[in-house]
N, C-alpha and C positions, 0 to 999 in steps of 0.2 A: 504493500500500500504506500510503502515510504516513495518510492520511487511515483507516481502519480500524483506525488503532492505538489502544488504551486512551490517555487521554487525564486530567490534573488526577485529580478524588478517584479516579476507577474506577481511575486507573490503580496507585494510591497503593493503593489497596484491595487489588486482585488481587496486588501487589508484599506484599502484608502475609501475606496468607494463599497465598502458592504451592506451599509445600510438600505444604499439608493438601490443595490441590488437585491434586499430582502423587500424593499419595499416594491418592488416591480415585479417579482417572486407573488407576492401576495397579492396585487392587482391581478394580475394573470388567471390565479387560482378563483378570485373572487368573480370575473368576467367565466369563467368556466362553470363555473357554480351558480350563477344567475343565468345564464345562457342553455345548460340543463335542468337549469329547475321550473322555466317557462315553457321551453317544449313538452314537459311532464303536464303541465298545467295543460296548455294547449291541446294538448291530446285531449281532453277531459268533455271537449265539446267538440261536434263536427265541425268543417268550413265548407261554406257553398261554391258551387260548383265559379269556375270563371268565368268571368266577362270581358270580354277586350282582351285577355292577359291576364286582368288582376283577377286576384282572389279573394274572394271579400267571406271577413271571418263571421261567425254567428255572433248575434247581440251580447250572447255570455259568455264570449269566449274572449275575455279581457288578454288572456295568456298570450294569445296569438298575436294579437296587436301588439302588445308589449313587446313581442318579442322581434316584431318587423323594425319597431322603432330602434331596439337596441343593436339591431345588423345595421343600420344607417350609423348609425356613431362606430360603431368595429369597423365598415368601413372607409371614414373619417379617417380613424383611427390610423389604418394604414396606409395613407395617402400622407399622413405628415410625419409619421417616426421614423421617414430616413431625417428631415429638418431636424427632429428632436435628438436624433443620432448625432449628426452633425455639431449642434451646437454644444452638446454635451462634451462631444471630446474637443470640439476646438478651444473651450472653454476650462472648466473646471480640471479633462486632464491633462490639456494640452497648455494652454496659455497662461494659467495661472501658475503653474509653475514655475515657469518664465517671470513672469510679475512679481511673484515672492521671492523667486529663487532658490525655491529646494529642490529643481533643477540639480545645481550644481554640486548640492550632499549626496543626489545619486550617484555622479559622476565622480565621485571623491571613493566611492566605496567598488574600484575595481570592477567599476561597468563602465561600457563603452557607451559613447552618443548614440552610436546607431540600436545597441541594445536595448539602449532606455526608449527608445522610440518605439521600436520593435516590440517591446514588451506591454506598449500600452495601445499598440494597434490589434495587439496578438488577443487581450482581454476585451476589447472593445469591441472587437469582429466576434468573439463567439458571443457574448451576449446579446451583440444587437442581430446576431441571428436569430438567436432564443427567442429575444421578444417581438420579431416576424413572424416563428413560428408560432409563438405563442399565437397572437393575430390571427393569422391563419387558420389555428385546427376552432380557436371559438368564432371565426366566422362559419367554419364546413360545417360545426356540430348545429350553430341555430340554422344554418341554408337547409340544412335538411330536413328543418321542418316549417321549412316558409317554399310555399310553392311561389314556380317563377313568374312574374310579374314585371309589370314595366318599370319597376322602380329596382328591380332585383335581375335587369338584365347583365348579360354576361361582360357588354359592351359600357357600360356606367362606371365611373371612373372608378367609384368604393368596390363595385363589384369584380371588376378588372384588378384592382391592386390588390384584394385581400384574400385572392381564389385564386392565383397563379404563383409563377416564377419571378416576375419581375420584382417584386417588394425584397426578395434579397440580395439581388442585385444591388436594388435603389441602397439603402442599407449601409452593403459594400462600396458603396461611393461615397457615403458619407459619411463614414470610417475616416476615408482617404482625405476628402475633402477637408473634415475637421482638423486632423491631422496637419496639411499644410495652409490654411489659414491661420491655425493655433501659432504655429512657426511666424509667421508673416507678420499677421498684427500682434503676439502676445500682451494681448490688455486682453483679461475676461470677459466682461459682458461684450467690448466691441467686436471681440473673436468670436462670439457665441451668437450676436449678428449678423455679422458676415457670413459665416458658416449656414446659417440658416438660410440666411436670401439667396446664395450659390445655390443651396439644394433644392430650395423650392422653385427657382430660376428653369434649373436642371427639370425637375416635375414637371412644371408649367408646358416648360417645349416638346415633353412628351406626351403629356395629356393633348395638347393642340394638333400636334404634327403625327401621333404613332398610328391612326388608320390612314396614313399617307403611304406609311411601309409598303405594303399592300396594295395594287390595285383594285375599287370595286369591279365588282358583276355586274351589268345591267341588261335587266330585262327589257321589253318593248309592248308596246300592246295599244290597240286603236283608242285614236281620242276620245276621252269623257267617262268608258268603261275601263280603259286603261288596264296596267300589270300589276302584278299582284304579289306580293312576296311575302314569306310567313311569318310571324311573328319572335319568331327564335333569330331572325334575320336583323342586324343590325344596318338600318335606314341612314343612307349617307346624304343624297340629295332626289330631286324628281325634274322632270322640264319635259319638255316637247320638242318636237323635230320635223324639219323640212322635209322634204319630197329628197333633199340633196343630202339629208344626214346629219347638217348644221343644227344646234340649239338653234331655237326661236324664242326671242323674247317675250312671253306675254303679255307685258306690262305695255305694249307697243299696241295694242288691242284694248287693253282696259284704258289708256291714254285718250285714246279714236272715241271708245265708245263715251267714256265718260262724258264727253263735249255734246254727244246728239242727244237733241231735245225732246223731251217727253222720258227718258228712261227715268226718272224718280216718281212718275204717275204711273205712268202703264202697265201693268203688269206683266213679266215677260220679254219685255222689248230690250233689257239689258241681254239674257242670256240668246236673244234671237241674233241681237246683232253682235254680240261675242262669236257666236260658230258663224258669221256672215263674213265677220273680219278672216275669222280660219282659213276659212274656206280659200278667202282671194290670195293670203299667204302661203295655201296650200299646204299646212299643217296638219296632218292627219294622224299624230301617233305621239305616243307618252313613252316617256321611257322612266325607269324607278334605278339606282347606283345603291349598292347593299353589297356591306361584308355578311357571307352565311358564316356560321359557327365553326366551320372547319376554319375560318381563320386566324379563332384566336392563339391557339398555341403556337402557331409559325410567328404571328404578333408577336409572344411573350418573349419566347427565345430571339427573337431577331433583338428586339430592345434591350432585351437582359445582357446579349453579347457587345452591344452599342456601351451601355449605363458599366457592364464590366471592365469594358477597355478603358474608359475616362478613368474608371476605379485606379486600374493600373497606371496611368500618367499620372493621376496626382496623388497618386504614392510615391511613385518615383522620383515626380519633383518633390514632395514633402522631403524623402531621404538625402536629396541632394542641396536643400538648401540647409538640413542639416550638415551635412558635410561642408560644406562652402562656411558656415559657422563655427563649427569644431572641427577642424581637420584634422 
């Protein structure tokens, strides 16, 4: 057992911060234990059948509801704890040290720079895996008993970051991240700013850009009854099209019609002379752009190997502007 025990900085590390790690130890446990003791509940009354997607729960089945509200925060949840990652080590294990300077008592005790870095990136990356997975298994334990829904689709940012690979990734970067902004600015709260706006900078451009990875599908299907795609199908845009295959602007028609007289009394005479304008434009066909669900794992892993690489550079740079500072 001796030999699996923490050991010099790790050990020094995880002694510094145990607290915040019993206290995240017991959120974790207390999220697990709320999270099945709702779906116990839940069970306790049927839910009626869907509509649209949603699933709408019986009047006394408080359980059920409760427990939809509490997968929207778990998913929250894992959309910001790479940020909280981030600030944490840029901050209190990174920068502050720096700031105080007991830095240098480690350095005094037959470790090297790169060690002490090392060892607190080494403690940093398995916990903040932990508390991913953590995330993780108490989003799948309450999904499995919230049917799918438009708010619990696969494609929603909480639902996306708490049901996949990418969140340890994300994580993994902001390890790294913390790491050398800690070095960069060492002042704590500023390093623990900065470190957060980097990462959630990082989020931001992948929540905007990551069904860009991928190109949609699209369907086609004649004007007004249009295409049709299922509801497991993540809806990226819609429009219509020429005889030539070009987008046609609508608005180029609702423009025309809006101006001829009589359309706010007449009844009808808006939607007659909308397909009149079609017609002369020669527009006859709708088309729907949708990722189907086969995409998201090619998604996940594409981003996770993108969000890993960065991982890897700004660790790299972190180690070297150690170096560059203690040589």
């Amino acid at each position: 057992m001796s030999t699996l025990a923490l050991k010099g900085p790790a050990w020094v590390t995880v002694r510094q911060y145990r607290r915040t790690l019993w206290l995240a130890l017991a959120l974790a446990l207390l999220a697990l234990a709320v999270v099945a003791g709702l779906r116990i509940w839940a069970a306790q009354n049927p839910v009626a059948p869907a509509e649209d997607g949603v699933w709408i729960a019986s009047p006394y089945n408080d359980g059920y509801l409760k427990l939809r509200w509490i997968l929207e925060y778990v998913g929250i949840a894992a959309i910001v704890l790479p940020g909280v990652v981030a600030a944490v080590v840029a901050g209190p294990m990174v920068a502050r040290e720096y700031e105080s300077g007991t830095y240098q008592l480690s350095l005094t005790q037959s470790v090297s720079p790169a060690e002490w870095l090392r060892s607190k990136l080494t403690v940093a990356t398995v916990f903040a895996t932990l508390a991913a997975l953590a995330v993780m298994g108490v989003f799948w334990l309450g999904r499995l008993g919230v049917r799918q829904g438009w708010d619990y689709h696969w494609g929603h940012a909480g639902t996306y970051a708490a049901s996949g690979v990418t969140v340890f990734a994300h994580v993994l970067a902001a390890v790294a991240i913390g790491a050398l902004v800690g070095q960069l600015v060492r002042r704590t709260l500023l390093a623990m700013s900065a470190a957060g706006l980097v990462t959630g900078a990082v989020l931001a451009a992948f929540t905007a850009y990551r069904w860009s990875i991928l190109s949609p599908e699209r369907v086609t299907g004649p004007l007004h009854s249009g295409p049709r795609i299922t509801e497991d199908d993540l809806h990226m845009g819609s429009g219509m099209l020429t005889p030539a295959g070009t987008d046609f602007d609508p608005s180029i028609c609702w423009n025309e019609v809006q101006q001829a007289p009589g359309v706010d009394t007449r009844e009808g005479l808006w939607d007659q002379l909308m397909n009149q304008c079609y017609a002369r434009n020669g527009v006859t066909t709708e088309y729907v752009e949708f990722h189907p669900s086969s995409h998201l794992w090619p998604t996940q892993l594409i981003e996770s190997g993108i969000v890993l690489a960065l991982a890897a550079l700004a660790a790299l740079a972190a180690f070297r502007v150690l170096r560059a500072r203690h040589p």
